[in-house]
C-alpha positions in Angstrom: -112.4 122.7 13.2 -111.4 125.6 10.9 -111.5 128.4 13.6 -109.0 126.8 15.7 -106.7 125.9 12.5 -106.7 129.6 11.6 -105.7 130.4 15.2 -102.5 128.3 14.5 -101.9 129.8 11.1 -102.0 133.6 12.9 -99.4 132.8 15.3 -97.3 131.5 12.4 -98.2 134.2 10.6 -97.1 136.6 13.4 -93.8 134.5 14.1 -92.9 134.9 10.6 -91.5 131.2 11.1 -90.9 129.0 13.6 -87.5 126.5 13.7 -88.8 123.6 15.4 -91.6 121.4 16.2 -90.7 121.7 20.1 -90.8 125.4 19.8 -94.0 125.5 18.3 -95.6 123.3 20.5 -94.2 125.7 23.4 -95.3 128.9 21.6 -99.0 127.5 21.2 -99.0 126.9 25.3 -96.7 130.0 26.4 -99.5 132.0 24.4 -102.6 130.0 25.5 -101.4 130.8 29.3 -101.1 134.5 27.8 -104.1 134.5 27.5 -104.5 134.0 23.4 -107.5 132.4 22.3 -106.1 128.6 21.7 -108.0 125.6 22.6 -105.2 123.1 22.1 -105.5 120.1 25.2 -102.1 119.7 26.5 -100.9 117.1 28.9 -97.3 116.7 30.5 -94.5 115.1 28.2 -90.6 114.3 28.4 -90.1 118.0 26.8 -93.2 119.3 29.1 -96.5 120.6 27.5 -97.3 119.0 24.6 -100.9 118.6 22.9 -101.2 116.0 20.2 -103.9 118.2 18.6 -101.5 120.8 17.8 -99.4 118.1 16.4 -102.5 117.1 14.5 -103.7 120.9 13.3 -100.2 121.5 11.6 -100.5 117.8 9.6 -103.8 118.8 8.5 -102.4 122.5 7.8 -99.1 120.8 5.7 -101.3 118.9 3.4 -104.2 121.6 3.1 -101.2 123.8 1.6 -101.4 126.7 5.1 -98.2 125.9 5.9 -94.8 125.0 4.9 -92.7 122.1 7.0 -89.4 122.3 5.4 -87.2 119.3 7.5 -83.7 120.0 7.4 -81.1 117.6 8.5 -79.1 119.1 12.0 -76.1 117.5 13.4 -77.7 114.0 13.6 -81.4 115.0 14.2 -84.1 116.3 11.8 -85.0 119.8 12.4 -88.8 121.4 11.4 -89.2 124.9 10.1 -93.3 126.2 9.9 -93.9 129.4 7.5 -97.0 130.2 6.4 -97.8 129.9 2.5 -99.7 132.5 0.7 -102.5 130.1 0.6 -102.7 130.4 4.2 -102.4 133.6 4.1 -105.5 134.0 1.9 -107.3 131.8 4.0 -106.3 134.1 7.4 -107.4 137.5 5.6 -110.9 135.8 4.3 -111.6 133.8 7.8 -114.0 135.5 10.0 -112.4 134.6 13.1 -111.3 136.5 16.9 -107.4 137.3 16.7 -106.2 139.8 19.1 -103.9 141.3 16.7 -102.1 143.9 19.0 -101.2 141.2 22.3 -100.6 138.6 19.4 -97.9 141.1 17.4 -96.0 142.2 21.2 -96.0 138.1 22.4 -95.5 136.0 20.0 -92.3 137.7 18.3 -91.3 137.6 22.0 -91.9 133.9 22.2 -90.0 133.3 18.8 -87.2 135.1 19.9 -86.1 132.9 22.6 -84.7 129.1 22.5 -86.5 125.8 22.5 -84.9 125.1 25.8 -85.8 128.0 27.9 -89.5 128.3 26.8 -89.4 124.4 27.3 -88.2 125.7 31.1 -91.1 128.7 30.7 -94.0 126.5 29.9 -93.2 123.3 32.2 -92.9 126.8 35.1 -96.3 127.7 33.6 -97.9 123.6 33.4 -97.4 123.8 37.2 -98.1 127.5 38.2 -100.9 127.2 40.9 -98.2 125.6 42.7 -95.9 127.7 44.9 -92.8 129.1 43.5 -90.4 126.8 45.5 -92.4 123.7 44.5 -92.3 124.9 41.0 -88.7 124.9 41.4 -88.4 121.7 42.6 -90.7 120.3 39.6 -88.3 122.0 36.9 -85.1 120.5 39.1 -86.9 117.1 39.6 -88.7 116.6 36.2 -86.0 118.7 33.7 -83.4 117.2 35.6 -81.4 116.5 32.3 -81.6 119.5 31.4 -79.2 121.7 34.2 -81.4 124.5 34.5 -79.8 126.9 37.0 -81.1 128.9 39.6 -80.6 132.1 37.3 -82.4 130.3 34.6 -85.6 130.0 36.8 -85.5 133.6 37.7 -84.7 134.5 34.1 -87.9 132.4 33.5 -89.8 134.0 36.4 -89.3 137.3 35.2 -90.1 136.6 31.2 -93.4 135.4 32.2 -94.2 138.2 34.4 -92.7 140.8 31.0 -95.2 138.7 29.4 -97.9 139.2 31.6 -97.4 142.9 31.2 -98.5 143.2 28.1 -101.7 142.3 28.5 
């Protein structure tokens, strides 16, 4: 249990904080693909990966006193913002665990950087990538239909995964 939960608690810790439960949920994948060490299970949801342990990890994180979820009211919807609390940061420096510091600093800041909607577009691209690039395409204009990604949102995409790739 705990090794995984400190694995969360890095990548926080690396973000400095993360605005949103959606963009957490795509960081965690976007980083597993990268090749981090995260376990989380993910299947296919309305926003694309999502993995109900993650959802899990952070609760347990909140009330173990790791991690801060402030909720903040947005324009009709509640917003999440994830910090790590000293706490957890005592807990990261004193748990024995594997954290590739250097690929963790150059992606996840990377990953934070960008908006909930195009690394929702990166990690659907991702949930499907031992597909073909054109059926890709047609998953992200079938399934994100809502969405209007662009042509020149899926190369955008394209390309930050393979800048991601890169680093590692």
């Amino acid at each position: 249990m705990l090794p995984e939960h400190a694995k969360i608690i890095a990548l926080l810790h690396e973000a400095g904080e993360v605005i949103g439960r959606k963009k957490l949920q795509k960081m965690v994948f976007i980083g597993k693909k990268m090749k981090l060490p995260l376990q989380e299970k993910y299947t296919f949801h309305i926003y694309g990966p999502y993995s109900e342990e993650l959802t899990l990890r952070v609760e347990e994180l909140c009330s173990l006193g790791f991690v801060t979820e402030v909720k903040e009211k947005k324009a009709g919807y509640m917003q999440y913002r994830y910090a790590v609390t000293a706490d957890g940061q005592s807990f990261l420096n004193t748990f024995p665990m594997t954290w590739p510091q250097e690929k963790g600093k150059e992606i996840v800041p990377l990953l934070n950087e960008q908006s909930s909607k195009f690394l929702e577009l990166v990690s659907t691209m991702l949930y499907f990538e031992e597909l073909p690039r054109h059926e890709v395409k047609e998953k992200v204009f079938t399934l994100k239909k809502s969405q209007n990604y662009s042509e020149s949102d899926i190369q955008e995409a394209w390309d930050f995964i393979e800048s991601l790739k890169s680093l590692h």
